[in-house]
N, C-alpha and C positions, 0 to 999 in steps of 0.2 A: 204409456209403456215405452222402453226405450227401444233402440234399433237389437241391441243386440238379443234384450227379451226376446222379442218378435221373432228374430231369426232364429234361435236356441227351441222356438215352440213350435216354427214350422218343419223345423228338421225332426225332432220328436217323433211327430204327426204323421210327416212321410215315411221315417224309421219303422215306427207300427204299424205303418200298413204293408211293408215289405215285410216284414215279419207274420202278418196271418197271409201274407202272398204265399210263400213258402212254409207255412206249414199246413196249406187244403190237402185235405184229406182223398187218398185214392180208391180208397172201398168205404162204401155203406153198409150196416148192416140192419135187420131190425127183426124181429120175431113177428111173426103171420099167422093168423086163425087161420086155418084150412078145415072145411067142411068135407069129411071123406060121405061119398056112399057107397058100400063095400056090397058087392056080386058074392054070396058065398054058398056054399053047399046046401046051406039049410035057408035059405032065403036072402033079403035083402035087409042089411044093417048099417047104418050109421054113425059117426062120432066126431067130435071136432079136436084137432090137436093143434098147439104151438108149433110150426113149424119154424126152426132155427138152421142158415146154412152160413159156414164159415170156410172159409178159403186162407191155402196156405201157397207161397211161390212154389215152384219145385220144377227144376228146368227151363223148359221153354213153354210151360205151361202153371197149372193151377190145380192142386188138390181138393178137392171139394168134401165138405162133410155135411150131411144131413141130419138134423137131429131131430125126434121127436119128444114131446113135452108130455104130452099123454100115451094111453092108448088107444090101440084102435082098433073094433070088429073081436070078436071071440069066439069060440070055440065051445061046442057044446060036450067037449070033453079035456079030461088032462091030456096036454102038448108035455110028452116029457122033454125032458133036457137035449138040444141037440135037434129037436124035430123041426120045429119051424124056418125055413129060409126066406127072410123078406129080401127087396130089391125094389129100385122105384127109377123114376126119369126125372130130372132136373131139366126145364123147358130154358132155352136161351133164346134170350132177346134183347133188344137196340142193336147198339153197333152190330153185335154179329147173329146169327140164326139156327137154331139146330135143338138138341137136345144132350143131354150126358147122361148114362147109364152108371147107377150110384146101386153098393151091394152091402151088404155087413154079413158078419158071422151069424151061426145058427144059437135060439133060446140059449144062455148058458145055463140058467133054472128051469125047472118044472113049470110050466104055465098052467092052473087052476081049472077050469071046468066054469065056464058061463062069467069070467072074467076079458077086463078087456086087455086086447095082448100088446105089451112092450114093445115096441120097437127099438133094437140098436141102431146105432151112428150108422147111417150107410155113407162110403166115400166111392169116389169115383175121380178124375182126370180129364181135368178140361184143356183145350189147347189152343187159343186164339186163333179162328182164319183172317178174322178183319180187326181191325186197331177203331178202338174209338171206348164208349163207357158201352158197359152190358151187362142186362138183368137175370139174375136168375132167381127161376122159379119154381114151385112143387107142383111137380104132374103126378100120373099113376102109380100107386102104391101096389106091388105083388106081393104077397102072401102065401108060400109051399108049404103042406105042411099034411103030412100022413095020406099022403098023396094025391089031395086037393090042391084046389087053387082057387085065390079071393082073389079080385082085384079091385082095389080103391081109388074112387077117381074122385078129383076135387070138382064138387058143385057149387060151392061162394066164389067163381073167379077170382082166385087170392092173387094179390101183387106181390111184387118180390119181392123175396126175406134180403138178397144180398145185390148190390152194384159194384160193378169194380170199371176202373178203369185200365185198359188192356192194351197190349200192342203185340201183333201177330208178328210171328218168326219172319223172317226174310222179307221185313215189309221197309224196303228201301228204295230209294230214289238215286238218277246221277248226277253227278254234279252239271253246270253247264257246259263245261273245258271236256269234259266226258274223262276228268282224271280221279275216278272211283267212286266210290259212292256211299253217301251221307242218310244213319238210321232217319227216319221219320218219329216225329218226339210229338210223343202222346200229350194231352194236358195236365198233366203233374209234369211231365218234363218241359212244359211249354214254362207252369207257373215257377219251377226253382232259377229254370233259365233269366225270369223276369224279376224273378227276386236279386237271385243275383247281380243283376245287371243294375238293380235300383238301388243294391249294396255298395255296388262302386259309386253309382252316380253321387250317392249321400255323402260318401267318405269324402270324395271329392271336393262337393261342396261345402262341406261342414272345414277342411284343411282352407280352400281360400275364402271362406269367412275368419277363421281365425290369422289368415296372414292377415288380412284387410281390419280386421280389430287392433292387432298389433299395429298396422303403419298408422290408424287413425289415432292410437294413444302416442306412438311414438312423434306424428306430426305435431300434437295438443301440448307436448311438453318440451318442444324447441321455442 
């Protein structure tokens, strides 16, 4: 193979790899069996649902949506329209620690009698204290409704439906000179910065390889 093949395949090679450098991905998602066992009025019930959480930017923080796939727990009578208020906790963990209070709107239909009950999208507002990647999770499910109260806790230990990787408001460092001060760059900013950086190096390389083809043909034909 000749010199130039060789060099035309190893720039390639490097090329592709600075390219999945910069495009890793900054949130995971994935859908979760959660085993609820529901506390309710009339005894004790259970049900397993998909649970799905999806995250949107918004400020200096993070909109959170909770979705459920099934239903969960019921009712031994019709829940008319408007009656029931669910609300649940979204558990946080790695980098940072706590929990997020997640709500939705009340039934917008009539809920059936011995049926299992819909849950809406519950969202709530999460707000980074610590910078790094972090899990979130399905905790307690509440259920308001004709002036009870169910609560649903998960008993299959579910892993988290969502990762994101975060970086907390005001989370800065000074410089050495003490002349102001430089954000702290999460890992996506770490990996576009090294993309970057591996974009120039290429370019670089890839221009004096072709001077150096040019003087080696230009020397071959004096």
């Amino acid at each position: 193979m000749s010199y130039q093949k060789r060099t035309a395949l190893a720039l390639a090679s490097a090329l592709a790899g600075t390219v999945v450098l910069m495009a890793a991905p900054a949130a995971h998602a994935t859908v979760v069996d959660v085993d609820y066992k529901c506390k309710t009025p009339i005894g004790d019930k259970s049900a397993v649902s998909p649970i799905d959480i999806k995250s949107v930017k918004s400020g200096g923080g993070y909109r959170l949506t909770m979705s459920f796939q099934k239903g969960v727990s019921s009712s031994p009578v019709e829940l008319g329209k408007g009656a029931m208020n669910p609300s649940a906790v979204i558990k946080v963990g790695g980098a940072d620690t706590g929990q997020v209070q997640v709500s939705g709107p009340p039934n917008s239909a009539a809920i059936p009698a011995n049926t299992p009950i819909k849950i809406s999208d519950l969202s709530g507002t999460y707000t980074p204290k610590k910078s790094g990647k972090v899990d979130f999770t399905a905790g307690v499910l509440t259920i308001k409704a004709l002036g009870t109260t169910t609560t649903c806790t998960p008993a299959n230990n579910p892993g988290p439906s969502l990762q994101l990787d975060v970086t907390a408001a005001g989370n800065a460092q000074s410089t050495p000179d003490g002349g102001g001060q430089l954000p702290k760059t999460g890992p996506l900013d770490s990996a576009v910065a090294l993309g970057t950086l591996g974009g120039t190096v290429l370019l670089t390389g890839a221009a004096g390889v072709l001077w150096l083809t040019r003087r080696g043909q230009g020397a071959a034909g004096r």
